[in-house]
C-alpha positions as CSV (number, residue, x, y, z in Angstrom):
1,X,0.0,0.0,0.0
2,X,3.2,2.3,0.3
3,X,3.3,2.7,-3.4
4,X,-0.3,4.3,-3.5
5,X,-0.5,7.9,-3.6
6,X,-3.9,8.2,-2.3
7,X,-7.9,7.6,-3.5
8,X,-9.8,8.8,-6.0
9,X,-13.4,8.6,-5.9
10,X,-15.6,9.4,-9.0
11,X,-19.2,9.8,-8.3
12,X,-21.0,9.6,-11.5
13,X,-23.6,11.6,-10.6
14,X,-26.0,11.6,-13.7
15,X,-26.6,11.3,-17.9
16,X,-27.9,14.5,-19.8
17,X,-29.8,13.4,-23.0
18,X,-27.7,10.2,-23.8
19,X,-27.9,8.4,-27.1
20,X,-31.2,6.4,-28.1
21,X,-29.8,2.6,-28.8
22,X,-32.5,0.9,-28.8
23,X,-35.9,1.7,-30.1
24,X,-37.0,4.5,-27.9
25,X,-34.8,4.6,-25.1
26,X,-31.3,3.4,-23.9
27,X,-30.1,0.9,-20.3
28,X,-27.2,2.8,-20.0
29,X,-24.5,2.1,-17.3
30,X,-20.3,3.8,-17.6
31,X,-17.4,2.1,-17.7
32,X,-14.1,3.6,-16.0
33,X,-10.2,2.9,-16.5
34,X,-7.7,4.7,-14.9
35,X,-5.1,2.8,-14.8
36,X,-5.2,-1.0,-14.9
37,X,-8.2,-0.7,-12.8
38,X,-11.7,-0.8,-14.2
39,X,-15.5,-0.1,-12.3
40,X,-18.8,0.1,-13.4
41,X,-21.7,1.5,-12.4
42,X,-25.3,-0.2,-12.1
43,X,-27.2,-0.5,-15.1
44,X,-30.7,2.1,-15.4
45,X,-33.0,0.7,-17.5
46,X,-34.7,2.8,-20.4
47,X,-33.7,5.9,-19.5
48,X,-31.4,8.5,-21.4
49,X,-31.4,11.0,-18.3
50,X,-30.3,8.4,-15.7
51,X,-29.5,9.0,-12.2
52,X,-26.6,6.7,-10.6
53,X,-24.8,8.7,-7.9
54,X,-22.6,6.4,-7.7
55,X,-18.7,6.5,-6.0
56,X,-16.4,4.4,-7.9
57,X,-12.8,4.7,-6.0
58,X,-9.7,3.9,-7.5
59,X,-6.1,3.8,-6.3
60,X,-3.9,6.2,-7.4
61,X,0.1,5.4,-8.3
62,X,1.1,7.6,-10.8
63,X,-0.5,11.4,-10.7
64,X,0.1,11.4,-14.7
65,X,-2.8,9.0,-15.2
66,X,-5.4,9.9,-16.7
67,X,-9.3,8.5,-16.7
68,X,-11.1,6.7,-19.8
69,X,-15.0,6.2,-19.4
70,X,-17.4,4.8,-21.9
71,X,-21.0,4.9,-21.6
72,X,-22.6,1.8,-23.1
73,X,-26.2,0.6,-23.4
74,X,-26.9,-2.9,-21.9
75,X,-28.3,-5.4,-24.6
76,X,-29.7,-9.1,-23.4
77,X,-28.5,-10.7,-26.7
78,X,-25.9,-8.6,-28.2
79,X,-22.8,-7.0,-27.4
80,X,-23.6,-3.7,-25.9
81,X,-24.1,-0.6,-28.0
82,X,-21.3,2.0,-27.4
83,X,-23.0,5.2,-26.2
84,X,-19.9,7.6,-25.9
85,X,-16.2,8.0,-24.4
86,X,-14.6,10.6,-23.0
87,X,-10.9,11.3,-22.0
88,X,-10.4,13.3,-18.7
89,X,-6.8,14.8,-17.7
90,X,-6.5,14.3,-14.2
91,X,-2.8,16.8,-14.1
92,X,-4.9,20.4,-13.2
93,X,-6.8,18.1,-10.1
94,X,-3.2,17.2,-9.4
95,X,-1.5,20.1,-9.7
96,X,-4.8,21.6,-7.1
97,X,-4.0,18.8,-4.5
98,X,-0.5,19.6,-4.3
99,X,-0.8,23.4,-4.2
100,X,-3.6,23.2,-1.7
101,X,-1.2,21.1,1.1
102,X,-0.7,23.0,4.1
103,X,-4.1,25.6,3.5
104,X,-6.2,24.9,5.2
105,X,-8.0,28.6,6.8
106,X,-9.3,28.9,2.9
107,X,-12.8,29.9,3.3
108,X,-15.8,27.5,2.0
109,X,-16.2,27.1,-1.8
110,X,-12.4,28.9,-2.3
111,X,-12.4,28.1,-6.2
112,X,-8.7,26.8,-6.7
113,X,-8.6,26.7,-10.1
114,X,-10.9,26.8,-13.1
115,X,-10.6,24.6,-16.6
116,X,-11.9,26.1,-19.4
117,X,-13.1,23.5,-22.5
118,X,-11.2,23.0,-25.0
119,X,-9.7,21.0,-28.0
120,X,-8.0,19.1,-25.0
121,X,-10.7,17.8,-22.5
122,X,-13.9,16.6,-22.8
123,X,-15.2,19.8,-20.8
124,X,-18.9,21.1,-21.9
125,X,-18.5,23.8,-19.8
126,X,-16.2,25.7,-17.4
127,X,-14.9,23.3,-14.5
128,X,-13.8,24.7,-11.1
129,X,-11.6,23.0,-8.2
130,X,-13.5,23.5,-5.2
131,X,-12.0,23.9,-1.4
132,X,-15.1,23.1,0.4
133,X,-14.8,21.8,4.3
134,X,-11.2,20.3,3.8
135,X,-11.6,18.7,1.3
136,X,-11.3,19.6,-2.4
137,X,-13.0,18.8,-5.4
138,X,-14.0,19.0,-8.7
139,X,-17.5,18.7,-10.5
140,X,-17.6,18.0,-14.3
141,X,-20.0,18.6,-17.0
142,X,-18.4,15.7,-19.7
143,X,-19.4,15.8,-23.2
144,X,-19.4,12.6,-25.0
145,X,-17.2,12.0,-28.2
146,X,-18.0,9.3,-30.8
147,X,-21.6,10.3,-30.4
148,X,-24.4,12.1,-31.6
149,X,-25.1,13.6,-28.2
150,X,-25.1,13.0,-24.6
151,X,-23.1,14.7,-21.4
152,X,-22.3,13.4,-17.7
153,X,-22.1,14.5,-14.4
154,X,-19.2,13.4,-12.4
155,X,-17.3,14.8,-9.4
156,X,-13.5,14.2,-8.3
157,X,-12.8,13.6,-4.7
158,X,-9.6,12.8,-3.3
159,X,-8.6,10.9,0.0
160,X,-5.5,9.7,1.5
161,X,-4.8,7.2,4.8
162,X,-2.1,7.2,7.1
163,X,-0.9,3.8,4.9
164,X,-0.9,5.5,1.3
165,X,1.9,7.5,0.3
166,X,0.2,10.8,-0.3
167,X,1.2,13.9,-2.4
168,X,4.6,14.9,-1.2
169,X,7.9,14.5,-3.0
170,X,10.1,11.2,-3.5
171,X,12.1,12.8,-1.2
172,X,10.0,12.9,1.9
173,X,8.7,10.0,1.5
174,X,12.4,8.7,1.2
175,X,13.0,10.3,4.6
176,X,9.8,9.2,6.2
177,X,10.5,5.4,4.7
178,X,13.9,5.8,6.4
179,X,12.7,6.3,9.7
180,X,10.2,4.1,9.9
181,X,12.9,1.8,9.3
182,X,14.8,2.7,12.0
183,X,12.4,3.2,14.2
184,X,11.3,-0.7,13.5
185,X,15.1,-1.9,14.1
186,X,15.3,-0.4,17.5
């Protein structure tokens, strides 16, 4: 567990007008990968504005990673229909985490930084990272690609535990490695 940075949870929080797959309506569910790791959320039968709040939580090794979802459409005797994929940087959230360390008298709903859409993301609108009772987040409007519409709602969280490594440098965690070392020996 030393080699884990820390937790991410993505709550996929909702679909906005998602692709028609079958005659009227869609059973769609999303598929994440960050990583090697993969989770999916419940399937919601007909219905193309589907609620899932769902938390999917993933470890985190590398804060380069990035996170690959695919909406799909369940089928009973077919493979399912692709409904959309997004790609979503996860360096700004990063970058956020890291800057934030130590801040903790920012007042409630301190905007850290704000992602504008572009060429780049998957952004349908503006995004903002959110300080919000010590923790800090970020809510996402995604827009689909390979699809003739359809958007989700999803929300980075971040967590770390005493075991994970965390957010600080090689170097500390060199030191702190070290001592816990010693500290074991004797």
């Amino acid at each position: 567990m030393l080699d884990i940075l820390g937790f991410l949870k993505v709550i996929v929080q909702r679909g906005i007008n998602l692709a028609i797959r079958d005659a009227i309506t869609s059973d769609p569910y999303v598929v994440i990968h960050i990583g090697q790791q993969k989770l999916k959320t419940h399937v919601i039968k007909r219905n193309c504005n589907p609620v899932w709040n769902e938390v999917l939580i993933f470890s985190i090794k590398d804060p380069n990673v990035s996170i690959n979802l695919a909406v799909y459409d369940k089928d009973t005797f077919t493979l399912d229909d692709q409904m959309g994929m997004a790609e979503i940087d996860l360096k700004p959230y990063m970058a956020a985490l890291k800057m934030a360390k130590g801040l903790h008298n920012l007042p409630n709903s301190c905007a850290l930084k704000r992602i504008q859409p572009n060429q780049n993301n998957c952004l349908a609108n503006e995004s903002s990272i959110i300080w919000e009772n010590g923790k800090i987040t970020q809510d996402m409007r995604i827009k689909l690609k390979n699809v003739e519409c359809g958007e989700l709602l999803i929300q980075l969280d971040w967590n770390e535990t005493p075991n994970c490594k965390g957010l600080e440098s090689e170097g500390t965690y060199a030191r702190f490695n070290h001592i816990y070392i010693y500290l074991i020996l004797f």
